[in-house]
VEXMAR-744107 format. One line per field, with one value per residue: residue in three letters; x, y, z of N, C-alpha, C in turn. Coordinates in Angstrom, 2 decimals. Last residue first. Layout:
// residues N
residu = (Ala/...)
n_xx = (X/...)
n_yy = (Y/...)
n_zz = (Z/...)
ca_xx = (X/...)
ca_yy = (Y/...)
ca_zz = (Z/...)
c_xx = (X/...)
c_yy = (Y/...)
c_zz = (Z/...)
***
This chain:
// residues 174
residu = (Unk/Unk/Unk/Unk/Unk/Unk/Unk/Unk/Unk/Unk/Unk/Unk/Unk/Unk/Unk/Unk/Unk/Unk/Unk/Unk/Unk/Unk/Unk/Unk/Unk/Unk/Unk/Unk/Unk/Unk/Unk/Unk/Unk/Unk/Unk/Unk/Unk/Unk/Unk/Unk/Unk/Unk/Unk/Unk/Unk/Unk/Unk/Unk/Unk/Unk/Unk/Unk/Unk/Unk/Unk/Unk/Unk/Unk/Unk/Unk/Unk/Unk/Unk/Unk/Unk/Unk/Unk/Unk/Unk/Unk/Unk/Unk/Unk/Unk/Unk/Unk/Unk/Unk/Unk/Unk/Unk/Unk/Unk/Unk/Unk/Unk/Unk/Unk/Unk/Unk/Unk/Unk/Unk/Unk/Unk/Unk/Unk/Unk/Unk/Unk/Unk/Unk/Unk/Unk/Unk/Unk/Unk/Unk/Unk/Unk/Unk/Unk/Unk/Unk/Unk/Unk/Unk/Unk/Unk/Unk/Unk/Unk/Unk/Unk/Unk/Unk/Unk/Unk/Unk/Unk/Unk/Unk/Unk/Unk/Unk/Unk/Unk/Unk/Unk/Unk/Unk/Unk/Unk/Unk/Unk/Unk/Unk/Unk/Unk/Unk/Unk/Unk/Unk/Unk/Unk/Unk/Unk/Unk/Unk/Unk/Unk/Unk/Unk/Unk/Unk/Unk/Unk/Unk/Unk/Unk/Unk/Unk/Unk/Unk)
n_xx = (118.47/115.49/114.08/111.23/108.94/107.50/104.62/102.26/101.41/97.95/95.68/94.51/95.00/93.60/90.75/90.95/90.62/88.17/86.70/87.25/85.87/83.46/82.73/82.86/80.55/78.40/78.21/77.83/75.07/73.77/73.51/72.02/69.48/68.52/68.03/65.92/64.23/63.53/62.96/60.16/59.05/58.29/56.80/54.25/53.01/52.69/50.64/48.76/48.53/46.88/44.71/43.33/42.47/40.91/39.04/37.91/37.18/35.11/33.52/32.45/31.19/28.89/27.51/27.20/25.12/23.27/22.09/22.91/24.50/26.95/29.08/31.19/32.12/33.74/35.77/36.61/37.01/39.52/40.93/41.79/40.09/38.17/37.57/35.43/35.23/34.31/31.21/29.54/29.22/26.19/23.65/21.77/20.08/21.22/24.08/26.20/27.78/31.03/33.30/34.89/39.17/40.87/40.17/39.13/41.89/42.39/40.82/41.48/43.69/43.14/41.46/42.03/39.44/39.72/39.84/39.73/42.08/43.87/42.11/39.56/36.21/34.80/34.27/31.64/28.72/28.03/29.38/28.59/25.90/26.10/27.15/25.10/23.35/24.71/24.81/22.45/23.57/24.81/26.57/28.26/27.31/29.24/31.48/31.60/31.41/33.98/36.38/38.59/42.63/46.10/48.24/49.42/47.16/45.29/44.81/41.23/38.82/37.10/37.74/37.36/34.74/32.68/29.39/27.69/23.84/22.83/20.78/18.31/18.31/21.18/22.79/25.85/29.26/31.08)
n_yy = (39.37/39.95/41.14/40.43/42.23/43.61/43.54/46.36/46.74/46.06/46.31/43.76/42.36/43.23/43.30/40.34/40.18/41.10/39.29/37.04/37.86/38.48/35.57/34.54/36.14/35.70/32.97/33.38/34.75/32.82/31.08/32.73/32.93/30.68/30.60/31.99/31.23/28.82/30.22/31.35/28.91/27.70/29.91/29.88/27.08/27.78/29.77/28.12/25.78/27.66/28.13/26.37/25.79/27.80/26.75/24.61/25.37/27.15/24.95/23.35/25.45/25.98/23.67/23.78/25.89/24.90/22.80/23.36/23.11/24.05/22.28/21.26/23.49/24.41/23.52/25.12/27.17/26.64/25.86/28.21/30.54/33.69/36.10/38.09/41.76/43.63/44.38/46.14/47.84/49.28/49.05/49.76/52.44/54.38/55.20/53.21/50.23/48.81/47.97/47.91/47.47/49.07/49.95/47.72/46.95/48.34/48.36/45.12/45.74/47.44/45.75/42.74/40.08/36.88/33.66/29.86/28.18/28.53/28.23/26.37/25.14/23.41/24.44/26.13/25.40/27.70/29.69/28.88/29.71/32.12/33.33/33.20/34.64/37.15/37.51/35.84/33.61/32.73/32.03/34.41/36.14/34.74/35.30/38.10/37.91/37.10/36.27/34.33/34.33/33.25/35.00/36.95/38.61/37.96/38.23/37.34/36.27/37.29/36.46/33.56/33.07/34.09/33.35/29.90/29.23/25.87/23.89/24.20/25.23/23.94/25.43/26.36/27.06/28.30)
n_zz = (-46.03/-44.11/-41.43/-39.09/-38.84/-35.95/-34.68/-34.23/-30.69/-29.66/-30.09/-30.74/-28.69/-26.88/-28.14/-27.66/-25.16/-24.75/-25.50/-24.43/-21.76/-22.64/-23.04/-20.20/-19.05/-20.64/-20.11/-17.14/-17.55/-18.45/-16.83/-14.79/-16.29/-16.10/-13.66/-13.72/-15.30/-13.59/-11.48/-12.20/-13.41/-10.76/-9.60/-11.47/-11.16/-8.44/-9.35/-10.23/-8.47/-6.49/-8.26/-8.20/-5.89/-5.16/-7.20/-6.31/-3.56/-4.73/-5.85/-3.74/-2.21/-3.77/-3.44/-0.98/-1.07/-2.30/-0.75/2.65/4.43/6.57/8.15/6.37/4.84/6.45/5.96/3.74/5.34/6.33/4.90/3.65/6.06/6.86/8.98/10.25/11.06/13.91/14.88/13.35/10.28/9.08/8.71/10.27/8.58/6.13/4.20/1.63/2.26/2.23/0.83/-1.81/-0.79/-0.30/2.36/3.69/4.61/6.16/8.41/9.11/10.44/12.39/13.52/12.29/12.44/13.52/11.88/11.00/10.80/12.50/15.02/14.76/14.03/15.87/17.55/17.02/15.89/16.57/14.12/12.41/12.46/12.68/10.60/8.70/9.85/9.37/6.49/5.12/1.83/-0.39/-0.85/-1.29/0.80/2.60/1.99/1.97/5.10/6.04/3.17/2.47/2.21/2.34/4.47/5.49/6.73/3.84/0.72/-0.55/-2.61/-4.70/-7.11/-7.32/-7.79/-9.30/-8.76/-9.48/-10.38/-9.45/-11.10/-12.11/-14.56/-16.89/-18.41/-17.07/-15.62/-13.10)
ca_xx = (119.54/116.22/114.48/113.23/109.45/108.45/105.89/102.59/101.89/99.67/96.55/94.56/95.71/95.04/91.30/91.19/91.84/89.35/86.88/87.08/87.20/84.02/82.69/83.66/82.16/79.19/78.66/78.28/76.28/73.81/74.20/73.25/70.31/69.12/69.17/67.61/64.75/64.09/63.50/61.12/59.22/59.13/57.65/55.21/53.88/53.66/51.77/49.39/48.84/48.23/45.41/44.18/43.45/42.03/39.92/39.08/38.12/36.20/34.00/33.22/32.46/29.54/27.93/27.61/26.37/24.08/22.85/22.19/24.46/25.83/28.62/30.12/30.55/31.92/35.05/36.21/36.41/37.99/40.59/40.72/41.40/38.17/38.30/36.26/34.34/35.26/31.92/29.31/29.04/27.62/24.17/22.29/20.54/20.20/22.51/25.49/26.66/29.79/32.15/33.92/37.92/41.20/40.44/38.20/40.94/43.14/41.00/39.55/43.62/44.00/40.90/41.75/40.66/39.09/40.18/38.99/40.71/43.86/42.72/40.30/36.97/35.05/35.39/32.93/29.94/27.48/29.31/30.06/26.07/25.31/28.28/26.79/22.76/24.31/26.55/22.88/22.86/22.65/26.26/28.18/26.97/27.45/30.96/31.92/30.49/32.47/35.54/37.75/41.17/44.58/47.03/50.03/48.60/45.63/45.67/41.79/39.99/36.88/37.26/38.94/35.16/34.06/30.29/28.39/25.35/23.08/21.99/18.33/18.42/19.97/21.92/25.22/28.21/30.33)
ca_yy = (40.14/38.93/41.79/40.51/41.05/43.75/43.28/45.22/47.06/45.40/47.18/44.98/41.93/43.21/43.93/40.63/38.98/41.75/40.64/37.03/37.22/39.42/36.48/34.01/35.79/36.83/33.29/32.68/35.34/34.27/30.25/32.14/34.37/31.12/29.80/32.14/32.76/28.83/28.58/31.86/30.07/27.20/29.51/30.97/27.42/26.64/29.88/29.41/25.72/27.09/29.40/26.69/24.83/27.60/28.25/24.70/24.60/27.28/25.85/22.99/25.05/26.95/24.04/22.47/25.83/26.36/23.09/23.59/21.16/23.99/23.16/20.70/22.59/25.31/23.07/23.41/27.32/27.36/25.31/27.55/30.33/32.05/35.41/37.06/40.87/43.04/43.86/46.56/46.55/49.09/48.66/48.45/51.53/53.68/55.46/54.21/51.01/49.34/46.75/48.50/47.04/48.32/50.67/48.67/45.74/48.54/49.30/45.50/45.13/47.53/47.33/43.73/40.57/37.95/34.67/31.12/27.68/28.56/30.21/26.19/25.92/23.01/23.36/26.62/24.77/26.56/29.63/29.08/28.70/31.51/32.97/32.16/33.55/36.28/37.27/36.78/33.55/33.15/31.10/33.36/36.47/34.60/33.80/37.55/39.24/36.23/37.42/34.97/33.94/33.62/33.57/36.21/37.70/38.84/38.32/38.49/36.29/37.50/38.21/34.71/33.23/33.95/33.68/30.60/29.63/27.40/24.10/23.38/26.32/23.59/25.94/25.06/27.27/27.14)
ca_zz = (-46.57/-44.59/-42.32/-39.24/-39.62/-37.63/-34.82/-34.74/-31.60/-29.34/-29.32/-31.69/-29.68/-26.31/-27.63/-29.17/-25.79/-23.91/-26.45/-25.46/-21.83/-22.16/-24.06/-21.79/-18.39/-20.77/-20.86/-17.82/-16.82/-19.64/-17.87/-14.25/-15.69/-17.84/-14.43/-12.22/-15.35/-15.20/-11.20/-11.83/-14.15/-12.21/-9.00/-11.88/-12.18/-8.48/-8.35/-11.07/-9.55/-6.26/-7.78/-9.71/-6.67/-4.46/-6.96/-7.20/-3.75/-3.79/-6.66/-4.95/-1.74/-3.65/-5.45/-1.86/-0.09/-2.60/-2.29/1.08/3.84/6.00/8.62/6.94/3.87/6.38/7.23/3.89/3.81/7.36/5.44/2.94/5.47/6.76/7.46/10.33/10.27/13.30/14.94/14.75/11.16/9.34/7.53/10.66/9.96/6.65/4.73/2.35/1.58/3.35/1.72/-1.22/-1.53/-1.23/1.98/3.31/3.80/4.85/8.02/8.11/9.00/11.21/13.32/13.54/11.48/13.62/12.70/11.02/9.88/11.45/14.47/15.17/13.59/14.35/17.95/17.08/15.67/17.21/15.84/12.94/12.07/13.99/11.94/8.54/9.52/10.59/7.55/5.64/3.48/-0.42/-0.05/-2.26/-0.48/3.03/1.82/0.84/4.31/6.17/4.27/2.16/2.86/1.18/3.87/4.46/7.77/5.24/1.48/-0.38/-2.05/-3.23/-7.07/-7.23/-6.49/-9.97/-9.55/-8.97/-10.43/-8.82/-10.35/-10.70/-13.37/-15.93/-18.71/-17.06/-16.56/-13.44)
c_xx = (119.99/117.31/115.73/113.52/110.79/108.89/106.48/104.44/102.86/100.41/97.73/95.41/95.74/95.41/92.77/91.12/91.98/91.02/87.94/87.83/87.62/85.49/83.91/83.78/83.18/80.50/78.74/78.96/77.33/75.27/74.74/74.05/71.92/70.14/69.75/68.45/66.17/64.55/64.21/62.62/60.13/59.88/58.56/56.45/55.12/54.41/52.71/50.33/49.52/48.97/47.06/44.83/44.07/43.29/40.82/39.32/38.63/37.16/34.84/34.55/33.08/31.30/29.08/28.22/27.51/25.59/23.55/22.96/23.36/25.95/27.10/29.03/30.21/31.17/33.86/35.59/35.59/37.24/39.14/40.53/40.52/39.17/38.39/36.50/35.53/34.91/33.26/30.56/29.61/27.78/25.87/22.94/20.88/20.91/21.82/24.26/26.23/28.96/30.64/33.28/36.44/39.42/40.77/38.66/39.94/42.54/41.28/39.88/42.30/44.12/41.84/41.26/40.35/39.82/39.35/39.89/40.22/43.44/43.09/40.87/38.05/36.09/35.81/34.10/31.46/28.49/28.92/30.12/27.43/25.36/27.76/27.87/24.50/23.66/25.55/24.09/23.09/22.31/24.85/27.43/26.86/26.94/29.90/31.44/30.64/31.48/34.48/36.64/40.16/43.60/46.19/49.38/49.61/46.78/45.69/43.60/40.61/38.11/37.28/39.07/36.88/34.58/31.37/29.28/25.96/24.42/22.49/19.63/18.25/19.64/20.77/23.69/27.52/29.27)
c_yy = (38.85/39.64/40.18/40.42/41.04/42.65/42.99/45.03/46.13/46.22/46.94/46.07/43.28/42.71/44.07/42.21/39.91/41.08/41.38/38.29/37.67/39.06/38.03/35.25/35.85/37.23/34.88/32.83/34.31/34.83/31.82/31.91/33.68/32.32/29.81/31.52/32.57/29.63/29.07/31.44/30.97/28.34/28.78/30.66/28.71/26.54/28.92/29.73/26.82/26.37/28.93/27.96/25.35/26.23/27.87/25.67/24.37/26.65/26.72/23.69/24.46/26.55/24.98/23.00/24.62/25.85/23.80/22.92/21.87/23.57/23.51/21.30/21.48/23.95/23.51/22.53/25.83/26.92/25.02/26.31/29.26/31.62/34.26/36.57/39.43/41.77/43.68/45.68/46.74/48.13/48.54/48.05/50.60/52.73/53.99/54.52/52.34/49.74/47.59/47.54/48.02/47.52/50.05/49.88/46.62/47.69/49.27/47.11/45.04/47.18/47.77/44.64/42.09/38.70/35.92/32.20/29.50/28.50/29.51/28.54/26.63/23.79/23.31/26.15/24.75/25.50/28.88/28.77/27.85/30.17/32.61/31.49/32.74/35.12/36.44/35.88/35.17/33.43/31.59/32.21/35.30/35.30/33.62/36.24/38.27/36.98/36.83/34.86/34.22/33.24/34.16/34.87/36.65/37.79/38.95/37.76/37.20/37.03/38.33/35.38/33.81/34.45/33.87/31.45/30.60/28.14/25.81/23.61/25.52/24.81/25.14/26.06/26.26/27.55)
c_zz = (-47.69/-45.59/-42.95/-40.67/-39.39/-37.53/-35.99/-34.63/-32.58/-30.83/-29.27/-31.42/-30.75/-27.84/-27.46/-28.99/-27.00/-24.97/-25.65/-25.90/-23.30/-21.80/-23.53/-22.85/-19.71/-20.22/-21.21/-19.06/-17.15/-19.06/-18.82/-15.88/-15.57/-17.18/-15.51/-13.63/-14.65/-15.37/-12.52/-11.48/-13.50/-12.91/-10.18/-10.87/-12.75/-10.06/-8.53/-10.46/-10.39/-7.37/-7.15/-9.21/-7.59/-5.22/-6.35/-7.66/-5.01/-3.82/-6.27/-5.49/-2.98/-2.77/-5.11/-3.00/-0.91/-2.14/-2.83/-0.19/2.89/4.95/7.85/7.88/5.16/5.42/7.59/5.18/3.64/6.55/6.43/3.80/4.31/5.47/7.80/8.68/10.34/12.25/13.80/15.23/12.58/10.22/7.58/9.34/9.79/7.51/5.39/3.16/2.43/1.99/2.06/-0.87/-1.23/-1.70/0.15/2.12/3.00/3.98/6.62/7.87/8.08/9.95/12.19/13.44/12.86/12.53/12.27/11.59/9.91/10.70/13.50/14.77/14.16/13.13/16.60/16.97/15.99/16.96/17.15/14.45/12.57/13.46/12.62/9.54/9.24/11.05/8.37/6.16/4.02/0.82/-0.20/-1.76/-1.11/1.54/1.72/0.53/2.80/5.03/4.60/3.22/2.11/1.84/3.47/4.02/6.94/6.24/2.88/0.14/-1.91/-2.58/-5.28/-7.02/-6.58/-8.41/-9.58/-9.35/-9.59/-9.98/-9.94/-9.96/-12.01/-14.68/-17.80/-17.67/-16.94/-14.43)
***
């Protein structure tokens, strides 16, 4: 979002935070509460009063496994000093979760910052739905190419058997 009023917040390039876990695009409490201006614990005591509000497909834990490899692909922790690791399993929020936080908190931030979620998540199913086409089109040129290399390879086999054929003599006129 670019705007030269400083009444409006900027937000920055929520794509960078999406991640893939259990095969749904989420993003990390740690990641939301950044884009949101809030501590984590200030996000999930928010979550958390609200709980009904957020169902396992909206929110989940992530396991030991999967914040393992999550860590391992991205940098979460900072070095040194207390209370800087986390003591719990951090939660992902689907985009549903995502949309059920703007009712949840009602800043401005928060407001500017779901927007702009949501049309991430829009142009992200868009880029998808277009490379799905795209792959749609590829099958089919693939199919029509095979196709015609059927013919063709008919073809050159034909003129093949013709070059090979040994020529036939003229019957001889007297």
């Amino acid at each position: 979002m670019s705007t030269n009023d400083s009444s409006v917040p900027q937000i920055p390039d929520v794509s960078k935070a999406i991640q893939i876990v259990r095969g749904q695009k989420v993003l990390m409490d740690f990641d939301l509460a950044a884009l949101y201006g809030v501590p984590v614990k200030v996000l999930l005591q928010s979550v958390h009063r609200n709980l009904s509000r957020f169902p396992p497909d909206f929110m989940f834990r992530l396991t030991k496994g999967e914040w393992s490899f999550l860590r391992s692909q991205i940098v979460t922790l900072k070095t040194g000093g207390s209370g800087r690791h986390r003591k719990y399993m951090p939660f992902a929020f689907t985009e549903q979760g995502v949309a059920m936080l703007s009712s949840v908190l009602r800043s401005d931030r928060a407001v500017a910052v779901n927007i702009e979620i949501m049309r991430t998540f829009v142009r992200m199913r868009t880029a998808l739905a277009s490379n799905e086409e795209l792959r749609a089109k590829l099958e089919e040129l693939g199919h029509k190419v095979q196709a015609h290399d059927d013919t063709l390879a008919w073809v050159l086999h034909a003129i093949r058997q013709l070059m090979a054929a040994p020529p036939q003599s003229a019957p001889k006129l007297q």
